[in-house]
BASEDO-612773 format. One line per 10 residues: number of its first residue (from 1); their letters; for each residue x, y, z of N, C-alpha, C, CB. Coordinates in pm, 1 decimal. Glycine has a CB too. Example, Ala and Ser with C-alpha at 12.3 -4.5 7.8 and 13.67 -1.06 7.14 Angstrom:
BEGIN
1> AS> 1319.0/-569.0/780.0/1230.0/-450.0/780.0/1320.0/-330.0/780.0/1130.8/-447.3/904.6 ~ 1285.0/-225.0/708.0/1367.0/-106.0/714.0/1290.0/3.0/787.0/1408.4/-59.8/572.5 .
***
This chain:
BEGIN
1> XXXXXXXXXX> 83.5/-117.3/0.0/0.0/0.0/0.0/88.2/124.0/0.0/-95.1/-0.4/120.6 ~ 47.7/184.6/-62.0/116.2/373.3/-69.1/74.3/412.0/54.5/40.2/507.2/-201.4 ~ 173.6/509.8/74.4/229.1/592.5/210.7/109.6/712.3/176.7/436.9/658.6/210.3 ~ 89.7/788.2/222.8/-40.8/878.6/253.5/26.6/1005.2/168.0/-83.6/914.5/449.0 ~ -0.2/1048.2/92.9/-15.1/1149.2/-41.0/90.1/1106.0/-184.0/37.4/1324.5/18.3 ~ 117.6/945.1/-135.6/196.1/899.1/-227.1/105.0/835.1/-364.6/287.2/796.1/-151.0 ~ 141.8/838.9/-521.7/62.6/753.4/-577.8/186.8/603.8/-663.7/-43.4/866.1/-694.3 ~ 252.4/619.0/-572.9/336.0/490.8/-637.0/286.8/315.3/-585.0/514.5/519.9/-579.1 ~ 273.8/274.3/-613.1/236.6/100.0/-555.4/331.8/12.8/-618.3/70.8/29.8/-604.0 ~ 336.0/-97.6/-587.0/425.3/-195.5/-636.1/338.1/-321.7/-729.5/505.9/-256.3/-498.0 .
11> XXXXXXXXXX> 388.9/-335.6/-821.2/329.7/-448.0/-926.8/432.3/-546.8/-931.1/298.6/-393.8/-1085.7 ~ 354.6/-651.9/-958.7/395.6/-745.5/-1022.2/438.3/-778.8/-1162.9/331.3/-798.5/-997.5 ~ 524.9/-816.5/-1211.5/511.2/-843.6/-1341.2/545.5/-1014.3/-1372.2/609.1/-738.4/-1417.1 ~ 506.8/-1078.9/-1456.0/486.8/-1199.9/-1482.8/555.0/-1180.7/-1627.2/333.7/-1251.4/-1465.8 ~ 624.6/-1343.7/-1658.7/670.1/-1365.5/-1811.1/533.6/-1386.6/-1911.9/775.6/-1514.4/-1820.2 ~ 531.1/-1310.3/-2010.2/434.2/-1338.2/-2115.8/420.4/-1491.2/-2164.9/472.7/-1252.0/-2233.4 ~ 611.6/-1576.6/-2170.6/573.8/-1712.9/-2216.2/561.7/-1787.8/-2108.9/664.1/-1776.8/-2307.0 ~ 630.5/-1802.9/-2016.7/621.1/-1929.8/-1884.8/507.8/-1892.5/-1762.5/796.1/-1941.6/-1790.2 ~ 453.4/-1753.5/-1785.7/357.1/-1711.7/-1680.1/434.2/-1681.4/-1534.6/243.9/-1833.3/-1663.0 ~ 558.4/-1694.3/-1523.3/650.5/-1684.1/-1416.3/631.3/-1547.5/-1382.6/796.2/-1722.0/-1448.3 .
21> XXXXXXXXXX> 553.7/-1523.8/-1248.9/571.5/-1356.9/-1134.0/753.6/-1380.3/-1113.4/447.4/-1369.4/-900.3 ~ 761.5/-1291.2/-1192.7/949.9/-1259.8/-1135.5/1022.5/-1114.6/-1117.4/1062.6/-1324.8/-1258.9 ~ 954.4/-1019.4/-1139.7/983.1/-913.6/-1076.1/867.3/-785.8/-999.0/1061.9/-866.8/-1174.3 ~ 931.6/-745.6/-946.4/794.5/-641.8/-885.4/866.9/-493.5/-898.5/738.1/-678.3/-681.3 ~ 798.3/-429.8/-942.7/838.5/-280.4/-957.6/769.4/-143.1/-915.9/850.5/-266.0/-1080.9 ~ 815.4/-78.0/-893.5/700.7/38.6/-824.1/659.6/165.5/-974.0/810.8/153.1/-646.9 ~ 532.0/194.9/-960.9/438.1/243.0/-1071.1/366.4/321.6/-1011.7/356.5/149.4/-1143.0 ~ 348.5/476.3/-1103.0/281.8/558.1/-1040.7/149.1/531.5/-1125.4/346.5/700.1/-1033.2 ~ 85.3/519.3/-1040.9/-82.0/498.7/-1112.0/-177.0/619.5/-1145.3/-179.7/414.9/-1005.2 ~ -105.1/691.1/-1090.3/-204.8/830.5/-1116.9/-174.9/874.6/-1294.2/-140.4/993.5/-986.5 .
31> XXXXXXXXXX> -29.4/853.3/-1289.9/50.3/906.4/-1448.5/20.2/784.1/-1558.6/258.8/923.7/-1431.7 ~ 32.4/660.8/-1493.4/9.8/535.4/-1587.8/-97.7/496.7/-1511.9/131.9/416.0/-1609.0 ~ -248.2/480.0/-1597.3/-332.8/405.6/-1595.9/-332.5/264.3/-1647.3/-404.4/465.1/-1637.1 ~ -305.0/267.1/-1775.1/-286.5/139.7/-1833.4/-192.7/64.9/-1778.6/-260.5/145.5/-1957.7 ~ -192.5/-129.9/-1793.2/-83.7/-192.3/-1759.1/71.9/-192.7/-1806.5/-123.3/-288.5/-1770.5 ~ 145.5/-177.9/-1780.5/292.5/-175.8/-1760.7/309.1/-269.9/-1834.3/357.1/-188.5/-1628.9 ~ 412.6/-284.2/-1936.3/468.6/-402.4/-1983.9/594.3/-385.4/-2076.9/363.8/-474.2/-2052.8 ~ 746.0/-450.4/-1994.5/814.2/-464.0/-1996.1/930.1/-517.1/-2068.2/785.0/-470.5/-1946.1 ~ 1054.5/-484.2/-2086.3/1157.9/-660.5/-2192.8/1228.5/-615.9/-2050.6/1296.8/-655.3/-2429.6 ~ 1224.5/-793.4/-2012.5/1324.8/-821.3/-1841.3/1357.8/-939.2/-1915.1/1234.3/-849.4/-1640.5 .
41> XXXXXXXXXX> 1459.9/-977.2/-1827.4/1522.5/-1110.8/-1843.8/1450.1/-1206.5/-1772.8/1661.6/-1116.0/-1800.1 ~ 1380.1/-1337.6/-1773.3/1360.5/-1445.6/-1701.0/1414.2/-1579.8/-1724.0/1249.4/-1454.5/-1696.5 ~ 1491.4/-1550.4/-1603.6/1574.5/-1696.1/-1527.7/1531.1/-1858.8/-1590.2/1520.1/-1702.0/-1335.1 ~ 1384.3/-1847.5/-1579.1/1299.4/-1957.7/-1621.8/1327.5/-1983.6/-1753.3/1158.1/-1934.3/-1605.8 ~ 1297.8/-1859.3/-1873.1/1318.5/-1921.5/-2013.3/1436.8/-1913.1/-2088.8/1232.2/-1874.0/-2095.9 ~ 1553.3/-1854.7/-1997.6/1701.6/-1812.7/-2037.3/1703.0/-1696.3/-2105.4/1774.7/-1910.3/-2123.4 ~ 1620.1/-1580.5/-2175.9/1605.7/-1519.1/-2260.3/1572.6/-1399.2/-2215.8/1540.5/-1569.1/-2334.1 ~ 1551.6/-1309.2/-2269.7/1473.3/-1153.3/-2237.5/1320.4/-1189.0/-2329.1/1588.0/-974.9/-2325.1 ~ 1239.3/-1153.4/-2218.3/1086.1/-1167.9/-2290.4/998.5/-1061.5/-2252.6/1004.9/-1304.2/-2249.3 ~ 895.4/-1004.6/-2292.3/787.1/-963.1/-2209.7/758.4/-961.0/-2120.9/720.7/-982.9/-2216.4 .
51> XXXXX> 726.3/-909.1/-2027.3/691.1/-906.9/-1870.8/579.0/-810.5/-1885.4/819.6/-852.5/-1755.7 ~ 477.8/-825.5/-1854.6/343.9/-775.2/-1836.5/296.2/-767.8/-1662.3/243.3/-881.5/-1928.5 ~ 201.2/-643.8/-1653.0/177.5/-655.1/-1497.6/64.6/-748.3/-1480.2/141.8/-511.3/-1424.2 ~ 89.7/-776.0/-1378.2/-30.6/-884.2/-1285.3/-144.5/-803.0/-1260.0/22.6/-945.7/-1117.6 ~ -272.8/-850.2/-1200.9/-339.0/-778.1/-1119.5/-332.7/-779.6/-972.0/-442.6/-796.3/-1150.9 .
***
């Protein structure tokens, strides 16, 4: 949860191919409405892929 006049929160993001939650990042929601989506590296598929936020 955000600190009191803060609008940053922390997300999740998940791999687009293995579905793997592997990083979490902080997002201002007031400036970005839409979901977040990322190129991260995941451990799981050896590669740099997509990372999309969770709900």
């Amino acid at each position: 949860m955000a600190k009191k006049g803060e609008n940053r929160e922390l997300v999740t993001l998940s791999c687009t191919v293995c579905k793997e939650k592997n990083y979490r990042t902080p997002k201002n929601r007031k400036n970005t409405t839409e979901r977040l989506e990322l190129n991260k590296y995941c451990p799981r598929c050896q590669k740099h892929t997509a990372h999309k936020e969770d709900k």
